[in-house]
C-alpha positions in Angstrom: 19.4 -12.7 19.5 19.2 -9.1 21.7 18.1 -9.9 25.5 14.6 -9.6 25.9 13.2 -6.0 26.8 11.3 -5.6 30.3 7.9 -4.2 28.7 6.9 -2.5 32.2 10.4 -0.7 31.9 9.2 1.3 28.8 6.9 4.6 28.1 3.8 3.9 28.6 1.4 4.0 26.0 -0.6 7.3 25.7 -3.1 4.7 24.1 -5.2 1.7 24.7 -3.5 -1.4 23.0 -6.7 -2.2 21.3 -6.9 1.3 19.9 -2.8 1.2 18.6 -3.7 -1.8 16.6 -6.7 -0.8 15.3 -5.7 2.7 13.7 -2.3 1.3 12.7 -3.7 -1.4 10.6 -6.8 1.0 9.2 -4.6 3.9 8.7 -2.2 0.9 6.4 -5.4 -0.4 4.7 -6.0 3.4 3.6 -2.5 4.2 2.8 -1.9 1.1 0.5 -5.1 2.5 -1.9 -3.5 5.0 -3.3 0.4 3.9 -2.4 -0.7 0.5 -4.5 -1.7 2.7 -7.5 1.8 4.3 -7.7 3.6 0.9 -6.7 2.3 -1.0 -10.1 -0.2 1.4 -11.4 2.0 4.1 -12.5 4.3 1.5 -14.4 1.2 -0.4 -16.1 0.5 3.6 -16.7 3.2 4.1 -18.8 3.6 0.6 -19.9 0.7 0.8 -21.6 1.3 4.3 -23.2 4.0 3.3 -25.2 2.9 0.0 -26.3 -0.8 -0.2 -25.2 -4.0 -0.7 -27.4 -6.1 3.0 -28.2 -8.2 2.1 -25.1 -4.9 1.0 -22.6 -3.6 4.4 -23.9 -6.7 6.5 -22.6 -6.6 4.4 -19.7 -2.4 5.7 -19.2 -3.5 9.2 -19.7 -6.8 9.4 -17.2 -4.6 7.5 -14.3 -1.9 9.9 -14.7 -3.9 12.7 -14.9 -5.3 11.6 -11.4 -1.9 10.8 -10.1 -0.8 14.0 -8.6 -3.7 13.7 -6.2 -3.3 9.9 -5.4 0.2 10.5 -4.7 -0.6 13.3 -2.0 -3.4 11.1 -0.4 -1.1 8.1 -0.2 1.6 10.3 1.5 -1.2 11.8 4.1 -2.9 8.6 5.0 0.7 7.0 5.4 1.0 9.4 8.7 -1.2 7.6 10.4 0.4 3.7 10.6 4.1 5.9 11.4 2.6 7.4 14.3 1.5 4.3 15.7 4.6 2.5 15.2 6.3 4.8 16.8 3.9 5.2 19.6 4.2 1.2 20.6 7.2 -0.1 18.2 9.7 2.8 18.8 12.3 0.8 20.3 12.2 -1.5 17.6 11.6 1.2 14.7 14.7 3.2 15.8 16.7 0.9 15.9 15.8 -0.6 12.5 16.1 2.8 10.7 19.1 3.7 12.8 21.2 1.1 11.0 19.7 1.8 7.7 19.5 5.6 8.3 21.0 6.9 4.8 19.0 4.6 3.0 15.9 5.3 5.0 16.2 9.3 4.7 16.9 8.9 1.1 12.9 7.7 0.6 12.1 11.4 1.3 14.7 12.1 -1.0 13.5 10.0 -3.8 9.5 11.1 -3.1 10.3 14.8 -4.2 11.5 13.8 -7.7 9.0 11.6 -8.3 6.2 13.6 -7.3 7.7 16.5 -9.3 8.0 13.7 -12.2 4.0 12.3 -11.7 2.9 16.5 -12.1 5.3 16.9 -14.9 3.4 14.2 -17.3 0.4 15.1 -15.7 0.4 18.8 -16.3 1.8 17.6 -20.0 -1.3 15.5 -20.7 -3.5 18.2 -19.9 -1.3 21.4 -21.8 -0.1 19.8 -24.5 -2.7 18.8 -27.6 0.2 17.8 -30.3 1.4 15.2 -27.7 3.9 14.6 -24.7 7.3 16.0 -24.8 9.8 13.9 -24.7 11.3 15.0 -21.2 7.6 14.8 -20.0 7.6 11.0 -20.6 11.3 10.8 -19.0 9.6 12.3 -16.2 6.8 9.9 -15.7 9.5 6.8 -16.3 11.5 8.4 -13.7 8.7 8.9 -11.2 7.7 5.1 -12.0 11.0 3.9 -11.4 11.5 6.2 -8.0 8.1 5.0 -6.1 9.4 1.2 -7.0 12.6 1.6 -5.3 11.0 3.6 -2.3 8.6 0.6 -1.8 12.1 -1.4 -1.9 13.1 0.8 0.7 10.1 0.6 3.4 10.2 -3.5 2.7 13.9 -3.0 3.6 13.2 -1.2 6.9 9.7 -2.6 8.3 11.2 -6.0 7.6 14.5 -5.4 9.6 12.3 -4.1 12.4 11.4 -7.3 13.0 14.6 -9.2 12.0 16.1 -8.3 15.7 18.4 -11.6 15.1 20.3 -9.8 12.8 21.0 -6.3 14.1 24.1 -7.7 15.7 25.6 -8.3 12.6 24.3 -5.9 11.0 25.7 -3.4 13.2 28.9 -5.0 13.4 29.4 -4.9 9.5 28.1 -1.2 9.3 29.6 0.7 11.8 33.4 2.4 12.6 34.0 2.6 16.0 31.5 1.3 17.5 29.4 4.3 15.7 26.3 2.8 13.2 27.4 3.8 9.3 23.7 4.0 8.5 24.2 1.8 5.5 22.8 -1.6 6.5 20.1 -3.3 4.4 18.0 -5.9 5.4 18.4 -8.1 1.6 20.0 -11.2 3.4 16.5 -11.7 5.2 14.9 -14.5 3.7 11.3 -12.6 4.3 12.3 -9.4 2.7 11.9 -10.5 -1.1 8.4 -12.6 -0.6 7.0 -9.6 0.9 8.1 -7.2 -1.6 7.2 -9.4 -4.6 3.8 -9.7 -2.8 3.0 -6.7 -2.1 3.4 -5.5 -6.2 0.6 -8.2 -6.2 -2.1 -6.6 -4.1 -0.6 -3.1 -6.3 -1.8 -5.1 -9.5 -5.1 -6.3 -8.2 -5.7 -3.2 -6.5 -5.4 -1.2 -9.4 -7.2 -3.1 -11.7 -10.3 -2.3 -9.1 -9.3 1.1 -9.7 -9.9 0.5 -13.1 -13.5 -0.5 -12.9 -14.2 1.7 -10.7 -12.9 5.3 -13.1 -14.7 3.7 -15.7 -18.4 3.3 -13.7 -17.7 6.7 -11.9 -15.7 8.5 -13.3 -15.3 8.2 -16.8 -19.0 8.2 -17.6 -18.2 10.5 -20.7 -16.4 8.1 -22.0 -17.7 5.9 -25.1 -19.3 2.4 -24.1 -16.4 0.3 -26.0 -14.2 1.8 -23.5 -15.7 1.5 -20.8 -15.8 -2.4 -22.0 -12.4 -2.7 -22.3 -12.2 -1.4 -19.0 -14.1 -4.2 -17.6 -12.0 -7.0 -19.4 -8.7 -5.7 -19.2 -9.6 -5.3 -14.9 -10.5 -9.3 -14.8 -7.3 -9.8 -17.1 -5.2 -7.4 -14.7 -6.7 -8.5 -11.5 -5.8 -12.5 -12.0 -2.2 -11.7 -12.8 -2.4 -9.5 -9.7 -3.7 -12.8 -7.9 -1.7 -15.4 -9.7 1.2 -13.3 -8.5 0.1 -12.3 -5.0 -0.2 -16.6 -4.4 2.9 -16.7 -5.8 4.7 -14.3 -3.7 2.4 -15.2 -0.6 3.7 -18.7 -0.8 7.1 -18.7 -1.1 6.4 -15.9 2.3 4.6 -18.4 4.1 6.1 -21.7 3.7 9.5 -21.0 2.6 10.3 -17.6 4.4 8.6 -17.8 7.9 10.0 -19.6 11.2 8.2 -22.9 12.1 7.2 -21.5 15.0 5.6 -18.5 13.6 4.1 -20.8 10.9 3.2 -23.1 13.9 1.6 -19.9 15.9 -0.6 -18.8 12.8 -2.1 -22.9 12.1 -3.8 -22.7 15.0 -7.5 -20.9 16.0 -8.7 -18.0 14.9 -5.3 -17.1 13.5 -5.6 -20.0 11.0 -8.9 -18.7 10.2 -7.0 -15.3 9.6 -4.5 -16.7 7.1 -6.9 -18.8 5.2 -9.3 -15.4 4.9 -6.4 -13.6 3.8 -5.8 -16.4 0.9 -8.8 -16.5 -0.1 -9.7 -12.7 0.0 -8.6 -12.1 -3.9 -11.5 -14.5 -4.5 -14.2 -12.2 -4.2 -13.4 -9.0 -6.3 -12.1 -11.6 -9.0 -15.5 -12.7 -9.1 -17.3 -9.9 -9.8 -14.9 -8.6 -12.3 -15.4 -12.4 -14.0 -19.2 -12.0 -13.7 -19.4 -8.3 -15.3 -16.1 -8.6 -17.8 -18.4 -8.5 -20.7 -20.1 -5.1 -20.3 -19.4 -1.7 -19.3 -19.0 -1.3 -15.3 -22.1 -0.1 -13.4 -21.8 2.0 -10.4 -23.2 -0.9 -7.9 -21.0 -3.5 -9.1 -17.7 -1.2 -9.3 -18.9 -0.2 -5.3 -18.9 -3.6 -4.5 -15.6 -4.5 -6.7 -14.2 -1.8 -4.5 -15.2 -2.4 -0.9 -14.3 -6.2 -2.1 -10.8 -5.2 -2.8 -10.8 -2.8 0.5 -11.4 -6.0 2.2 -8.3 -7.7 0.8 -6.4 -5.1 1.7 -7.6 -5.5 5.2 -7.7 -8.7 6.1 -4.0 -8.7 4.6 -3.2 -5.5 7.2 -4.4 -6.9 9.9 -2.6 -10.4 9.1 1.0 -8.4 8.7 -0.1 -7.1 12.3 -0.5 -10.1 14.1 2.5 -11.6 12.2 4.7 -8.7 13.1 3.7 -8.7 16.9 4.4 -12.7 16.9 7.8 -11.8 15.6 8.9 -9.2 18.0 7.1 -11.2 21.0 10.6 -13.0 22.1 12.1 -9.5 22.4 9.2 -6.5 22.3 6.0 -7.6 23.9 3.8 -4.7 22.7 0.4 -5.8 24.3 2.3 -6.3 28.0 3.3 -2.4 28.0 1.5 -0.3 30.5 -0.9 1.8 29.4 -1.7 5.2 30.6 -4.6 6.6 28.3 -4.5 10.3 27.7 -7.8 11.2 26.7 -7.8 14.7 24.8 -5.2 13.6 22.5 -7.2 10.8 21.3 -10.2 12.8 21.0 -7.8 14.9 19.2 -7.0 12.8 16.7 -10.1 11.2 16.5 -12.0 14.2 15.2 -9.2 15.2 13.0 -9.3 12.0 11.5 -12.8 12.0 10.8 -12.7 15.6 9.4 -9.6 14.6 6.9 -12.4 11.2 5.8 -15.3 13.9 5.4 -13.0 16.4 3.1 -11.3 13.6 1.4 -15.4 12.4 0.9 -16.5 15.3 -0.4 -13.5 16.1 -2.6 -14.8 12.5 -4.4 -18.1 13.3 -3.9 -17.1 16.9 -6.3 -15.1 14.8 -8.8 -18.0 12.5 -9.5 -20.1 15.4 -10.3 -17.7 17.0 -12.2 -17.9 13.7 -14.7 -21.2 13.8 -14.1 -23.6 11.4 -16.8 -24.2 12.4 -19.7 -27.9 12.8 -21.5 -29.2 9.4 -22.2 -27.1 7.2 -19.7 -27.7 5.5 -16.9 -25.9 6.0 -13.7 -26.4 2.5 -12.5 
């Protein structure tokens, strides 16, 4: 285990502690929307295009057509968690993506292929009547393989930075020297693979809310027995998602965690965390069962959605606490010293509320342009 570091040694934090947490587990809620639509959504995407029922078809084609866009919020919201961590977690970020640093700089690497490959099936769906090319689909099997191995890649590093027991060793097995090879990856880690699996969980359940929710808003043009299907298949997709996500989350909790850590989140309001963040999958679960048998309306898909938000929340803010616990023995985050800096937060505040108002209105202009047509309701 490294020595413990002397948190009032450190930089102090431009920041308040409550206000690093916050905006590092908001700005990961926000990011995993859109990152969880690429992690499973662009391989159900193309799943279902070449073996997919008429409507799982149309459904391929409208997700992929919005993909391009999905991809570049992803990559925008994802800013905001990196700067945090490396405002408070520096010294235990570098030193994680210092001893994986090839694999680490080959995510940006992989990202600009597979973006390339999501506008290359997009642009084809839009351009090309008689049907896709065949390098076109290529492309989007590419793209779908690329974003899974780049979420292999962030579990790899975010679960080494707080693995600090096996840097050591790490290091010692990756380096010439005394120099770091760059080449270490974190697979021996008996966290790394729960977390991964789980996370395609929440991808599933989060796009099936997706689902609902381009049907009710989005695809209003469509025909009614669509927009049913859409409903069904959502309930269908969203308790694999679960079924998987307890699954995953299990095998994280009881067979992957430390006893003390397990110990440290039984008790109080942390146990009350955990059990929330169990249980969260519940709700938008339910209101896809209740509705399954119609077309979406707008106020349930809303509520289907902020549901789902919620479970990505609540499982945010749980990764938080669990990742502070973890590092406590050798990075004591909330015992740094603090000296606030008040224009950069102000800053960034109203920067971040701008990007939320463009990002709203940007929406806001793509429900009008599928605006209802005569003779439907927009409820």
């Amino acid at each position: 285990m490294m020595p413990p570091i002397d948190p009032h040694g450190l930089s102090a934090m431009p920041a308040p502690y409550w206000f690093v947490q916050f905006f590092k587990a908001l700005g990961f809620t926000l990011h995993m929307v859109p990152m969880n639509l690429w992690y499973a959504g662009l391989l159900l995407a193309m799943v279902l295009h070449l073996c997919g029922s008429e409507h799982g078809r149309r459904f391929s084609g409208r997700l992929m057509t919005q993909m391009p866009v999905l991809v570049a919020l992803g990559i925008n919201f994802g800013i905001v968690p990196l700067l945090f961590v490396q405002v408070a977690y520096y010294k235990a970020f570098y030193s994680a993506t210092i001893l994986t640093a090839w694999f680490w700089l080959a995510i940006v690497g992989l990202l600009i292929p597979a973006y390339y490959g999501v506008y290359a099936y997009a642009l084809g769906l839009r351009n090309e009547q008689a049907g896709l090319a065949s390098w076109r689909k290529a492309a989007g099997w590419g793209a779908a393989m690329l974003f899974i191995l780049i979420g292999f890649l962030f579990a790899n590093g975010w679960s080494l930075m707080t693995n600090v027991g096996a840097w050591s060793r790490l290091w010692e097995n990756h380096s010439v020297g005394g120099a770091t090879l760059g080449t270490a990856l974190n697979v021996a880690d008996r966290t790394f693979w729960p977390r991964w699996l789980l996370m395609f969980g929440l991808a599933l359940m989060t796009t099936a809310a997706w689902l609902v929710v381009d049907a009710a808003w989005f695809a209003r043009k469509e025909n009614e027995t669509y927009r049913q299907w859409a409903s069904s298949f959502a309930w269908k997709l969203h308790t694999a998602g679960a079924i998987w996500f307890a699954a995953a989350g299990s095998w994280y909790v009881f067979g992957a965690w430390q006893a003390g850590l397990r110990a440290s989140m039984s008790t109080g309001w942390l146990h009350v965390l955990m059990i929330a963040t169990a249980l969260a999958p519940g709700l938008p679960w339910i209101l896809m069962a209740l509705g399954r048998k119609q077309a979406p309306r707008r106020a349930t898909a809303l509520g289907i959605a902020l549901a789902q938000l919620g479970v990505l929340a609540v499982n945010a803010t749980s990764r938080q606490v669990v990742q502070n616990l973890e590092l406590k023995a050798y990075l004591d985050v909330a015992a740094i010293r603090e000296e606030v800096q008040v224009s950069p937060l102000i800053l960034f505040l109203a920067v971040f509320v701008a990007g939320l108002g463009v990002i709203g209105w940007v929406i806001a202009q793509a429900v009008k342009a599928s605006a209802t047509e005569p003779g439907q309701s927009g409820v």
